[in-house]
C-alpha positions as CSV (number, residue, x, y, z in Angstrom):
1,X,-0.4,-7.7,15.3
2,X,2.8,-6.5,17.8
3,X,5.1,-7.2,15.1
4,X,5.7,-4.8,12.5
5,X,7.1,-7.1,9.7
6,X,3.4,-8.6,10.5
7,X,1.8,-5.3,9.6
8,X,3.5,-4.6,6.7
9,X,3.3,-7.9,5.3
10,X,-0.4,-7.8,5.7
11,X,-0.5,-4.3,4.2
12,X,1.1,-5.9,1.3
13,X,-1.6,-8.5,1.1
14,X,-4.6,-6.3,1.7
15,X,-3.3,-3.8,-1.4
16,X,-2.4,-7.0,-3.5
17,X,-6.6,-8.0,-2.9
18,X,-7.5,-3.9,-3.8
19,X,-5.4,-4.2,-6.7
20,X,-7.1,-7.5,-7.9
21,X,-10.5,-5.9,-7.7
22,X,-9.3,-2.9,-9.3
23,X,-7.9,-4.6,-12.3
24,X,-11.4,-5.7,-12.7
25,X,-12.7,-3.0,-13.6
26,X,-13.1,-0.9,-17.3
27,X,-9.6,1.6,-17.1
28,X,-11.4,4.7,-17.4
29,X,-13.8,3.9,-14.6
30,X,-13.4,6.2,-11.4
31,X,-13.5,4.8,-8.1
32,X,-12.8,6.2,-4.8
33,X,-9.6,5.7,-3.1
34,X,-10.8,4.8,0.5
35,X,-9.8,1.4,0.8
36,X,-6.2,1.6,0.1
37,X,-6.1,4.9,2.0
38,X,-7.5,2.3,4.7
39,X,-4.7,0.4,4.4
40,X,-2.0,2.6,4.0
41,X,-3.2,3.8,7.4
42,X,-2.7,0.8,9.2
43,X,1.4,1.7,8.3
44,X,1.1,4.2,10.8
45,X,4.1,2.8,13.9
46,X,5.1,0.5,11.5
47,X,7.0,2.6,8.0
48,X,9.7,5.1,9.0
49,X,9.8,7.9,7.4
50,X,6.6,10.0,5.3
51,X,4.3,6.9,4.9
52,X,1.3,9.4,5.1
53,X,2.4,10.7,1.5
54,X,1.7,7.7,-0.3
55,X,-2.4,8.5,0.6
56,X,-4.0,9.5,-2.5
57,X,-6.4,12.1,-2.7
58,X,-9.9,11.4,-1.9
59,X,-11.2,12.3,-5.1
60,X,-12.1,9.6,-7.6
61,X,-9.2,8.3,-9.8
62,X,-9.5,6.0,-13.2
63,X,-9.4,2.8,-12.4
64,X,-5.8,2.6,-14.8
65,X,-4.4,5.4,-12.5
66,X,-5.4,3.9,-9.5
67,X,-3.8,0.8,-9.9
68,X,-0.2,2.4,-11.2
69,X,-0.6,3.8,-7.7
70,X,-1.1,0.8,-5.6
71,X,1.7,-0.9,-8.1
72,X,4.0,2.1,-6.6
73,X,3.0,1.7,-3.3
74,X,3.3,-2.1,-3.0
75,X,6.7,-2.0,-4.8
76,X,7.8,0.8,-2.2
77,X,6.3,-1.6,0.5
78,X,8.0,-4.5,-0.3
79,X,11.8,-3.0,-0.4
80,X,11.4,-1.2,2.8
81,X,10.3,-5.0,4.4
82,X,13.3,-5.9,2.9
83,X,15.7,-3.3,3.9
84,X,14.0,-3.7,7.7
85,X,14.4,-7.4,7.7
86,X,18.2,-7.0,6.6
87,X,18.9,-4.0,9.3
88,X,16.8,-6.5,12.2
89,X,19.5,-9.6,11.1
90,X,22.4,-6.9,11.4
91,X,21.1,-5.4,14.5
């Protein structure tokens, strides 16, 4: 995957699966973190900026916390694809 808008939008996809088997799950069960952290690494040469801050600790989180987080992260995803695509038609 050369292209970044390629990266991203699968990023966006592979979070969008996390948060589907997340949402599965009882609220105030704690899972693990590793997957999305998984996926928010594959950002890396692809997000300006501090993309490594959207990691989550590698401790277990409740399954209700953990999915406001990859909510966050996949709304924060989706306006920076489109504030790249709009700066790539301008440029």
């Amino acid at each position: 995957m050369a292209d970044p808008t390629n990266r991203l939008n699968a990023v966006v996809a592979a979070l969008e699966k996390v948060r589907e088997h997340v949402e599965q799950l009882d609220g105030d069960y704690e899972t693990e973190p590793s997957a999305y952290n998984r996926w928010i690494g594959m950002l890396d040469g692809v997000v300006d900026g501090d993309w490594k801050s959207l990691r989550l600790e590698p401790e277990p989180l409740e399954a209700a916390d953990y999915v406001m987080h990859i909510d966050a992260a996949i709304a924060f995803l989706t306006e920076h694809r489109s504030a790249s695509i709009t700066m790539f038609k301008r440029g």
